[in-house]
MARDREN-183606 format. One record per residue (C-alpha): chain; x, y, z. Coordinates in nm, 2 decimals. Layout:
// MARDREN-183606
A / X / Y / Z
...
***
This chain:
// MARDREN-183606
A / 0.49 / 2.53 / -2.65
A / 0.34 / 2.52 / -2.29
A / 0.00 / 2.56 / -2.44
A / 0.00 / 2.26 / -2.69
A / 0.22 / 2.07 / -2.51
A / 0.10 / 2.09 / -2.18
A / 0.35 / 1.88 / -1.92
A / 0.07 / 1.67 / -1.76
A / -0.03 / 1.58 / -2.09
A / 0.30 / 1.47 / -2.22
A / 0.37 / 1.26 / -1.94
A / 0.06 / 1.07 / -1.90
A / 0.08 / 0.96 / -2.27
A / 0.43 / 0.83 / -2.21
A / 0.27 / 0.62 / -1.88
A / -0.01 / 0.52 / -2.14
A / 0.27 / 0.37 / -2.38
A / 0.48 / 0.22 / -2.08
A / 0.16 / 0.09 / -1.96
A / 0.01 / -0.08 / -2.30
A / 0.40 / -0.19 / -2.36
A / 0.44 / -0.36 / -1.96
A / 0.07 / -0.48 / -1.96
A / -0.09 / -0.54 / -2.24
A / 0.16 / -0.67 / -2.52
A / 0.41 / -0.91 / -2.56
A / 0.38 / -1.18 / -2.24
A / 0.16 / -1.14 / -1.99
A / 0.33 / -1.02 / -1.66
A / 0.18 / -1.03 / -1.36
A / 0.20 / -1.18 / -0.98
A / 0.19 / -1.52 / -0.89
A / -0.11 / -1.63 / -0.63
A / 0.06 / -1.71 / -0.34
A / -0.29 / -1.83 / -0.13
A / -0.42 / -1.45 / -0.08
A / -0.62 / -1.43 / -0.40
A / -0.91 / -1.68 / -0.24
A / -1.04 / -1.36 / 0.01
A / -1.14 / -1.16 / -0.28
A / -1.20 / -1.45 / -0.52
A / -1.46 / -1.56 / -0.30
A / -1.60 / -1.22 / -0.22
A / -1.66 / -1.10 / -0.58
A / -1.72 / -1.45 / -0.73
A / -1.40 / -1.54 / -0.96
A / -1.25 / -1.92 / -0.90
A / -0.95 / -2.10 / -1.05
A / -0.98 / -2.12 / -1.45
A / -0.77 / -2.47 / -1.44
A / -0.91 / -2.68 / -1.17
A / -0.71 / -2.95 / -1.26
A / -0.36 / -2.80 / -1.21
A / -0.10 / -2.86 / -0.95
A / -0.03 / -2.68 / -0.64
A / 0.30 / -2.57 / -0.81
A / 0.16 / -2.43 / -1.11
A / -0.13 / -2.27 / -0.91
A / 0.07 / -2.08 / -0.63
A / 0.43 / -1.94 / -0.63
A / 0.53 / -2.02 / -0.94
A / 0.33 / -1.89 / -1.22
A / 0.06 / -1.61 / -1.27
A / -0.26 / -1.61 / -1.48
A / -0.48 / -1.41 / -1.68
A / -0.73 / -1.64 / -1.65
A / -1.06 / -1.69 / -1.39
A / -1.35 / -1.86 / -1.40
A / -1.67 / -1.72 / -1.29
A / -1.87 / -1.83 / -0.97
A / -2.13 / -1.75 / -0.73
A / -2.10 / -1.38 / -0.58
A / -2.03 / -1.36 / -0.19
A / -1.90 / -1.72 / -0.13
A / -1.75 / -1.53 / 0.12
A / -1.66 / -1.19 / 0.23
A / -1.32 / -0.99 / 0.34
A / -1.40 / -0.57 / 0.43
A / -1.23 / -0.42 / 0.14
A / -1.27 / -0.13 / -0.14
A / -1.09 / -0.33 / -0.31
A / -1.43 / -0.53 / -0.37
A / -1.54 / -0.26 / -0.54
A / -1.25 / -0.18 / -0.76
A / -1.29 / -0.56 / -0.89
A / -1.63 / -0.59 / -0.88
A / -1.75 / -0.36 / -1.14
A / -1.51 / -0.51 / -1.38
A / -1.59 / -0.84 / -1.28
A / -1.98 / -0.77 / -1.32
A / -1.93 / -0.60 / -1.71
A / -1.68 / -0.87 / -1.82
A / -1.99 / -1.14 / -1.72
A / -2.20 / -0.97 / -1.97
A / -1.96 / -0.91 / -2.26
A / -1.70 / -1.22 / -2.19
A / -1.90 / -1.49 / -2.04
A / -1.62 / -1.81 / -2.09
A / -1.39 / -1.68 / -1.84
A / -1.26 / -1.32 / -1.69
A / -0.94 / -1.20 / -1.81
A / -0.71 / -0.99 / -1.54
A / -0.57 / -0.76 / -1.77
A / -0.97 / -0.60 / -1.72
A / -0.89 / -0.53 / -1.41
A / -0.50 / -0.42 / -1.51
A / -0.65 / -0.16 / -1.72
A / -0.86 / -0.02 / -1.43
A / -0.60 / 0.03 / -1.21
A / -0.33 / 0.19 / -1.51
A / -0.64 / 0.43 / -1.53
A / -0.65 / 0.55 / -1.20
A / -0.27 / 0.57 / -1.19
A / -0.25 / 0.78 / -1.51
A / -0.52 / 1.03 / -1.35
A / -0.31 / 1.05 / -1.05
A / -0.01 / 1.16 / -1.26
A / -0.21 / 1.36 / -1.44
A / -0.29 / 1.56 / -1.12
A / 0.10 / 1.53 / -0.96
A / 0.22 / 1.68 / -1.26
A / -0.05 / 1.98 / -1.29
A / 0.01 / 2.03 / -0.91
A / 0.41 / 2.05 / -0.95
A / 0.36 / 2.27 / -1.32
A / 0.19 / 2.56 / -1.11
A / 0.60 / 2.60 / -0.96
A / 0.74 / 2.58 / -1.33
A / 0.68 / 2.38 / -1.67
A / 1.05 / 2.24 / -1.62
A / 0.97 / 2.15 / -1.24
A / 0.58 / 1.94 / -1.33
A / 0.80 / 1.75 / -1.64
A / 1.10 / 1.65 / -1.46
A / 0.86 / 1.54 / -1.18
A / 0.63 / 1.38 / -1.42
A / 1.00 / 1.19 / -1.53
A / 1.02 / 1.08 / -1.21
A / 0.66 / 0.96 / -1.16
A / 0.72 / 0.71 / -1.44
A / 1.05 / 0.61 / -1.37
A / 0.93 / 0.51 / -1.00
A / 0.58 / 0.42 / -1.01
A / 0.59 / 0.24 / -1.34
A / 0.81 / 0.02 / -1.30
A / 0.72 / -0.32 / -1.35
A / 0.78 / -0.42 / -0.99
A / 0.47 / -0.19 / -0.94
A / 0.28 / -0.25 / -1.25
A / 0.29 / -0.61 / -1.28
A / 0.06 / -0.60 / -0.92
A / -0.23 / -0.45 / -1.16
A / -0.27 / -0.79 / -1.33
A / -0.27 / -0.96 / -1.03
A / -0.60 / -1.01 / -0.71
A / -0.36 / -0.87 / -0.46
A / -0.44 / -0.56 / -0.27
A / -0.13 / -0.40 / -0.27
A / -0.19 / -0.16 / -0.66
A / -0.54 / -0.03 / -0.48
A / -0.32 / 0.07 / -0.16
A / -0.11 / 0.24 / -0.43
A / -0.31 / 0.42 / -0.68
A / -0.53 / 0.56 / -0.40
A / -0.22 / 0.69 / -0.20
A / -0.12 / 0.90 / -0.52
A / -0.44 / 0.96 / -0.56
A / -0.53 / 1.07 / -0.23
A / -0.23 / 1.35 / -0.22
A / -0.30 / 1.48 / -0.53
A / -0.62 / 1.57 / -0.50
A / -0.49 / 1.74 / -0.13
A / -0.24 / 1.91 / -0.27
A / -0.42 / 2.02 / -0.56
A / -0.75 / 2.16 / -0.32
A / -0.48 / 2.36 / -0.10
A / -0.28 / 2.52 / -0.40
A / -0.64 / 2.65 / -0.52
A / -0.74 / 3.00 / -0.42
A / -1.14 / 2.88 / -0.41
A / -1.14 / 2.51 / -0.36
A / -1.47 / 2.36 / -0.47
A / -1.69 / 2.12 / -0.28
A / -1.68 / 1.90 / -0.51
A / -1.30 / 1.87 / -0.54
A / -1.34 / 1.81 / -0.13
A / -1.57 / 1.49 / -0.18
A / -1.32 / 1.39 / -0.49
A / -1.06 / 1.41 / -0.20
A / -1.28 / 1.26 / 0.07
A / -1.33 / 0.91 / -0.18
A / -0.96 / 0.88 / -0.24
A / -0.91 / 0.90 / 0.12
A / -1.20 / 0.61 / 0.17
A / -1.02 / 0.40 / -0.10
A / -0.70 / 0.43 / 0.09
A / -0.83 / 0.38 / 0.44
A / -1.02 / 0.08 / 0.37
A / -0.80 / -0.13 / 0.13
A / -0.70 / -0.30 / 0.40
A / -0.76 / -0.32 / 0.77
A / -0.43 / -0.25 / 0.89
A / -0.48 / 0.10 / 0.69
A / -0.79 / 0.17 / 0.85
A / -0.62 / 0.38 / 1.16
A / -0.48 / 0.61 / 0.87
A / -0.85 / 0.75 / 0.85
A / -0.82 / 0.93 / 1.20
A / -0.51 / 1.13 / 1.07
A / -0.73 / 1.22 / 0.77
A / -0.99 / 1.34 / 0.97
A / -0.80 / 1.57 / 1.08
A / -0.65 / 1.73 / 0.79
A / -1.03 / 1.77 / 0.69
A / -1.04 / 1.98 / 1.00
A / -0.79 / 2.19 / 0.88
A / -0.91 / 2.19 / 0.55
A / -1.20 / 2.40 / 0.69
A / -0.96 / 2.69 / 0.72
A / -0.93 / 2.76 / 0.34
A / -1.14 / 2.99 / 0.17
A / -1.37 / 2.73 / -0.02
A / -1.71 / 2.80 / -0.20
A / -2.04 / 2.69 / -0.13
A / -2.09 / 2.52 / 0.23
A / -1.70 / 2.46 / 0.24
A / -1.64 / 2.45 / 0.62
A / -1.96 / 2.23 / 0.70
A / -1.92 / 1.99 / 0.46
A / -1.51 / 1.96 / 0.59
A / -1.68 / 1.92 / 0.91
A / -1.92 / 1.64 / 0.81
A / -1.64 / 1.46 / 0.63
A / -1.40 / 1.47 / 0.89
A / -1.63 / 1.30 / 1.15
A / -1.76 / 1.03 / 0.84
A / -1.36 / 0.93 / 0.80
A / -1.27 / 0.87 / 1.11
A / -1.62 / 0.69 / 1.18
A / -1.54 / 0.47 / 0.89
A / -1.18 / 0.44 / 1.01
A / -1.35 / 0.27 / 1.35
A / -1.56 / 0.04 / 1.15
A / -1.30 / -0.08 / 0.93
A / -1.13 / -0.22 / 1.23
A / -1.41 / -0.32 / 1.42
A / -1.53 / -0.54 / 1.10
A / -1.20 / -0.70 / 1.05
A / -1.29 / -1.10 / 1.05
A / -1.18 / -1.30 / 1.39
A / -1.02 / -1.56 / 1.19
A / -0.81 / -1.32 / 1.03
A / -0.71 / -1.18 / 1.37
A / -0.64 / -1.47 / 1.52
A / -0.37 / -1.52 / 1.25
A / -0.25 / -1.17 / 1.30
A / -0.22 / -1.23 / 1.66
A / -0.06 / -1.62 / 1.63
A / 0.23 / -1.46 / 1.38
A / 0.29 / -1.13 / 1.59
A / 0.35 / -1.31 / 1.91
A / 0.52 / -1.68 / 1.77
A / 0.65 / -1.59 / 1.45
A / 0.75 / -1.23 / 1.61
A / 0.82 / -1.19 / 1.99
A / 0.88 / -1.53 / 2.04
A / 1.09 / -1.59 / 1.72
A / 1.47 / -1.63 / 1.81
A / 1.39 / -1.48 / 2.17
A / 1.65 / -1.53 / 2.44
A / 1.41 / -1.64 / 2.70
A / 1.06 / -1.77 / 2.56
A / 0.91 / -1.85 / 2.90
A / 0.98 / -1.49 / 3.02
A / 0.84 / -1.38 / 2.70
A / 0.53 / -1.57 / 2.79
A / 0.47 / -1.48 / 3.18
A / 0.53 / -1.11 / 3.05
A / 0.18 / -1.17 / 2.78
A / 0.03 / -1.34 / 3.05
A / 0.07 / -1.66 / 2.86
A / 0.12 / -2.07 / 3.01
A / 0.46 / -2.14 / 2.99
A / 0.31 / -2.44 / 2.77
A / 0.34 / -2.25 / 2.46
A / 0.71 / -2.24 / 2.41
A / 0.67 / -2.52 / 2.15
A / 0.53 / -2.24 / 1.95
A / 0.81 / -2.02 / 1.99
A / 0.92 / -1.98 / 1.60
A / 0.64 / -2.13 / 1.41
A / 0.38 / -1.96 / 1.17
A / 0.00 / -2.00 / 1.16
A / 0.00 / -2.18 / 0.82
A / 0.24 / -2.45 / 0.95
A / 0.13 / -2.79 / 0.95
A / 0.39 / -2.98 / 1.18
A / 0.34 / -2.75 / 1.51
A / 0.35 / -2.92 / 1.79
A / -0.01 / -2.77 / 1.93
A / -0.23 / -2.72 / 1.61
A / -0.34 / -2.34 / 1.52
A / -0.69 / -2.38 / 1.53
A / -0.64 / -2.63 / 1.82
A / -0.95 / -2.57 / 2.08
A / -0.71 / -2.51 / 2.38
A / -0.55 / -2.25 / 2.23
A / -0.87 / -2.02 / 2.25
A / -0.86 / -1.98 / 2.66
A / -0.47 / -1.99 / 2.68
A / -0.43 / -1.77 / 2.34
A / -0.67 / -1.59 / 2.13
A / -0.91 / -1.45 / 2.42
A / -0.57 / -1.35 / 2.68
A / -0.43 / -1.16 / 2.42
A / -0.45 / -0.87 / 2.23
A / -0.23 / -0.62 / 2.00
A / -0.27 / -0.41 / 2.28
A / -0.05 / -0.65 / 2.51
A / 0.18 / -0.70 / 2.19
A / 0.24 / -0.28 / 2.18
A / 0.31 / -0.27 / 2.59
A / 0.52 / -0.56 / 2.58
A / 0.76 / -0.39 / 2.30
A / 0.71 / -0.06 / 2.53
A / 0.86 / -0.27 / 2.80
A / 1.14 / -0.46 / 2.59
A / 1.24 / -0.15 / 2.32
A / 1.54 / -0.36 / 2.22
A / 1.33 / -0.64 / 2.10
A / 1.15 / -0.40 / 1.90
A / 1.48 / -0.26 / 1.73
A / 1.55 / -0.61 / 1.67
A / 1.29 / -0.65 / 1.48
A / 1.26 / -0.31 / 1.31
A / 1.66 / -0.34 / 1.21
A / 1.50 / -0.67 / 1.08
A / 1.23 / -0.49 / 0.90
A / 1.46 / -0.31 / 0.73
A / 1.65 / -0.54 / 0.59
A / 1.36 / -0.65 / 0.41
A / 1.21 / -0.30 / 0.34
A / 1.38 / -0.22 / -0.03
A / 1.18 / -0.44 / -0.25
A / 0.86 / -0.36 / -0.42
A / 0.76 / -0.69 / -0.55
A / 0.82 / -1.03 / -0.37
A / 1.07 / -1.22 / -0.58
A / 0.94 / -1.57 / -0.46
A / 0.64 / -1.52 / -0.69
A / 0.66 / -1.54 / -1.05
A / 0.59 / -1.30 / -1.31
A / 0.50 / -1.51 / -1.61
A / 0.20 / -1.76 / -1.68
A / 0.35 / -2.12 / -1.75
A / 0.23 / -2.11 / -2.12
A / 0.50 / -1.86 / -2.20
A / 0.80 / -2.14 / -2.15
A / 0.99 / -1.93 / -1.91
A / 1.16 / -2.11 / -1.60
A / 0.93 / -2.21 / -1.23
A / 0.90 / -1.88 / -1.02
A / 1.08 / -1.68 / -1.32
A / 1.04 / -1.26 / -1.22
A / 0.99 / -1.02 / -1.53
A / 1.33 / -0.74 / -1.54
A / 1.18 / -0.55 / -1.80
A / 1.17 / -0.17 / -1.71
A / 1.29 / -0.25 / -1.32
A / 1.54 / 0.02 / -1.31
A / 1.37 / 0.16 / -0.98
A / 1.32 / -0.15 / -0.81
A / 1.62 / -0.34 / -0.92
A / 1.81 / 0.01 / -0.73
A / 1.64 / 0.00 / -0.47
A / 1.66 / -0.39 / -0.36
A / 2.07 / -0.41 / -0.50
A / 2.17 / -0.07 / -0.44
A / 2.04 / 0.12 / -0.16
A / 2.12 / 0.06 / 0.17
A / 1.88 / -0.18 / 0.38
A / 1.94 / -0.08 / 0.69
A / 1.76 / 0.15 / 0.97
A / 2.04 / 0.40 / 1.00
A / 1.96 / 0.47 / 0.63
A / 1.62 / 0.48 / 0.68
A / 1.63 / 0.72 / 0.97
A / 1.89 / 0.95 / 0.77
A / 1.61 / 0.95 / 0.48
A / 1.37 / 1.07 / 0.74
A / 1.56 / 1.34 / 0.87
A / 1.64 / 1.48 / 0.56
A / 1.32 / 1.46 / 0.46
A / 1.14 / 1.64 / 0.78
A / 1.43 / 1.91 / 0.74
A / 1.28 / 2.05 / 0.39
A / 0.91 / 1.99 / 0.51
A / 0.94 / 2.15 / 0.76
A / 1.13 / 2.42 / 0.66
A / 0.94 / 2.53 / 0.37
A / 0.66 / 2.46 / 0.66
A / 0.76 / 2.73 / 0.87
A / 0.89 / 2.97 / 0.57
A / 0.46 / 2.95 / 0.49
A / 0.29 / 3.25 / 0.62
A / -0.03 / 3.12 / 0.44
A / -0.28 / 2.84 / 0.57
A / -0.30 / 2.70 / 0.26
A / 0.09 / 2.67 / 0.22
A / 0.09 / 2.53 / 0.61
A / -0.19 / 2.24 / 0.54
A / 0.05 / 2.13 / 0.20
A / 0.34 / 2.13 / 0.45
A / 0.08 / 1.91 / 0.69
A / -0.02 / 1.68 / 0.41
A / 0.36 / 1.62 / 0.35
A / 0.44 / 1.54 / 0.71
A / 0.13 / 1.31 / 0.70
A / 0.29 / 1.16 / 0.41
A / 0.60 / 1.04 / 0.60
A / 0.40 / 0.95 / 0.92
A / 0.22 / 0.67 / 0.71
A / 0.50 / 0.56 / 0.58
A / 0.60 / 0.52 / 0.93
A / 0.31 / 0.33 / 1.07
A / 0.30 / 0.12 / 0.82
A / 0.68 / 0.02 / 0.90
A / 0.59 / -0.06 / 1.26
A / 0.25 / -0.24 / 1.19
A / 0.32 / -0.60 / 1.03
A / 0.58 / -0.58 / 1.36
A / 0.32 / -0.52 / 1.57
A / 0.03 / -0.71 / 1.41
A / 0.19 / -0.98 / 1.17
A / 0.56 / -1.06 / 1.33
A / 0.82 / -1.12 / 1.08
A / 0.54 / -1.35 / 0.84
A / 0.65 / -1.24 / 0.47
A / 0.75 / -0.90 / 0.61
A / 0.89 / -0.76 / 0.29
A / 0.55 / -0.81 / 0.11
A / 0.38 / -0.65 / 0.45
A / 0.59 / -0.33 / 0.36
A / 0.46 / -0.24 / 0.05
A / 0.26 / 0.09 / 0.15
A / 0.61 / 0.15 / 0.35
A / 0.73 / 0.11 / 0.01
A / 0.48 / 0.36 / -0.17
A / 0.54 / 0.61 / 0.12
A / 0.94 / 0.60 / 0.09
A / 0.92 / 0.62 / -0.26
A / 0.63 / 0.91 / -0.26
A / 0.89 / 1.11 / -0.02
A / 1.22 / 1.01 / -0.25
A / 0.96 / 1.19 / -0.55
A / 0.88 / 1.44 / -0.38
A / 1.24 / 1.53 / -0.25
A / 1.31 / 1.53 / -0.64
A / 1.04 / 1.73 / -0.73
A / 1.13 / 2.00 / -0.45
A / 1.52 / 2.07 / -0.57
A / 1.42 / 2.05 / -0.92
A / 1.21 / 2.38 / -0.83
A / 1.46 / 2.50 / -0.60
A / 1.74 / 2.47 / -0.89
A / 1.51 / 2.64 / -1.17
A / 1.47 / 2.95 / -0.96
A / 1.84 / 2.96 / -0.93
A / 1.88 / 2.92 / -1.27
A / 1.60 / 3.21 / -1.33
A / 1.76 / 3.45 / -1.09
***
């Protein structure tokens, strides 16, 4: 039965049918635009299909499987993502000239996630066929839900974020569980790990702690010229990490900035004008204290020439990280606030269906939302809970970690810590670089992370229970 029926197998065709069932029939489901589609729109040359329809029906309310086709590189925002779309983009001129359909794009992205539960599943089958089908289970019960899915029909940069995380520990696990890793699997693993790093800026720091699990990488017993080509990959990932960040637009971190220190520090602060002399800002911009950048009734305008001297060039994220060093309860503040918001997957304030399908302004699709309906009614959002999650979590890394008298068993346990550290980083980041703007959306690759760890937990007593069962 193993043999014909192998479990990686079984599972991805159930993801194929969940995917063709979510995606691609009955009504379209996907995410509304709520302003963020106009980076990569202009990048990779799509526009609105309707140009004569309302503000409500183009943002918030509805989504749409429909764009028209314009000039390439109207403008340009450092993504992979541009890639990912792109090529779609590109075939779909040649084949489907009147307009380009999203669901092209959905299918890319269901294609990468069903080979990235192909290769979680073969990883967790090498423990036990019970063990890679259960956790196969649990792959489509989490990361197919619709809260997830419905992203892939969507220009948002949130599914490539996601596919390439799964992606990206797959292929590591799957090179340390092999006795001769291949270079090839290594630059497999290496692209994933580019994918990830660059899908957006504020993952681009991610790339340094990846250049060091190349490092280690260089330990195993790999063929060919293993240990060099580690080597030249490690120093190419965390060069790319730098460039990532060095090529993020000023524009967009001058928004960063205005929402981290107005819409963050300053938000609800007890004493704005200490808040200000302690960034080394006039005391003039406490009529700022609480707004966002996309405001339009501020009292000083965002892109107001004054604010360039007294703002943008006299403050950094640097002076953002040591004021929150300096005031740590302000920082709980705002990560107990973060965590409030941290449970949901999808943001509900943008729709699900297009308006031709009759269903109600901003209505969100509740098919197959078992995981993220749990998660955003169920569990606890709070950062107790969160810290409890973490420290259960670190216990069985780490003690399978130290149980590992192998290198190849210590750099899984490394991966796995890495895991949680992202998921980390990116909890603190949109404090530290974005303030409380649309937080809960800013958490997704929190999101992936937690529930990556909560899979992976599964996955681990699953195997310890069969070999109690065995014995």
């Amino acid at each position: 039965m193993r043999q014909r029926f192998k479990a990686e197998y079984l599972i991805a065709l159930a993801g194929s049918v969940l995917i063709i069932y979510l995606l691609f029939t009955g009504p379209f489901r996907g995410v509304a635009d709520n302003g963020d589609f106009l980076r990569m729109m202009n990048t990779i040359g799509l526009n609105y299909y309707d140009a004569a329809e309302s503000y409500a029906d183009r943002f918030f309310s509805f989504s749409h499987s429909r764009f028209a086709y314009d000039d390439l590189f109207r403008g340009f925002y450092p993504s992979s993502q541009i890639l990912v779309v792109l090529v779609p983009r590109l075939i779909a001129g040649l084949v489907h000239g009147s307009y380009f359909d999203i669901r092209i794009l959905g299918a890319v992205y269901a294609l990468l996630l069903l080979s990235a539960t192909w290769l979680i599943v073969k990883v967790g089958t090498k423990a036990s066929y019970v063990t890679g089908l259960l956790l196969g289970a649990a792959v489509l019960f989490v990361f197919y839900d619709i809260g997830y899915l419905s992203y892939f029909n969507s220009l948002f940069g949130e599914p490539v974020s996601m596919v390439f995380m799964l992606l990206t520990f797959a292929l590591g696990l799957r090179l340390a569980g092999q006795e001769r890793p291949t270079p090839r699997g290594l630059v497999l693993f290496f692209i994933a790990v580019l994918f990830l790093v660059c899908s957006k800026i504020q993952n681009a720091p991610v790339g340094l702690a990846f250049a060091l699990i190349f490092l280690r990488l260089r330990m195993l017993n790999g063929t060919g010229n293993w240990r060099r080509l580690a080597l030249w990959l490690a120093v190419s990932t965390a060069l790319v990490s730098v460039v990532m960040y060095a090529a993020a637009p000023k524009e967009l971190k001058h928004i960063n900035l205005y929402q981290t220190v107005f819409f963050g520090i300053l938000n609800e602060s007890p004493d704005v004008k200490g808040d200000l002399r302690d960034l080394g800002l006039p005391e003039r911009l406490e009529v700022l204290a609480g707004t966002n950048y996309f405001q339009t009734d501020t009292a000083i305008k965002q892109d107001d020439p004054s604010l360039t001297p007294d703002f943008y060039d006299r403050v950094s994220h640097k002076d953002v990280l040591f004021f929150y060093l300096k005031h740590p309860v302000r920082l709980l503040d705002n990560m107990k606030y973060a965590a409030e918001n941290s449970m949901a997957i999808r943001p509900y304030y943008l729709g699900s269906y297009e308006k031709s399908e009759g269903k109600p302004p901003g209505a969100v699709a509740g098919v197959y939302s078992g995981w993220s309906e749990l998660k955003n009614k169920h569990l606890p959002h709070s950062l107790g809970f969160l810290a409890l999650f973490y420290l259960v979590y670190y216990a069985g890394v780490l003690y399978e970690y130290f149980r590992s008298k192998q290198t190849a068993g210590r750099i899984a346990g490394e991966l796995m810590m890495l895991l949680g550290l992202i998921g980390l980083f990116s909890f603190l980041v949109p404090i530290l670089g974005d303030g409380r703007a649309d937080i809960g959306k800013h958490l997704f690759l929190f999101n992936v992370c937690f529930d990556m760890m909560a899979v992976a937990m599964f996955g681990w007593a699953v195997h310890k229970l069969v070999l109690v069962l065995k014995r």
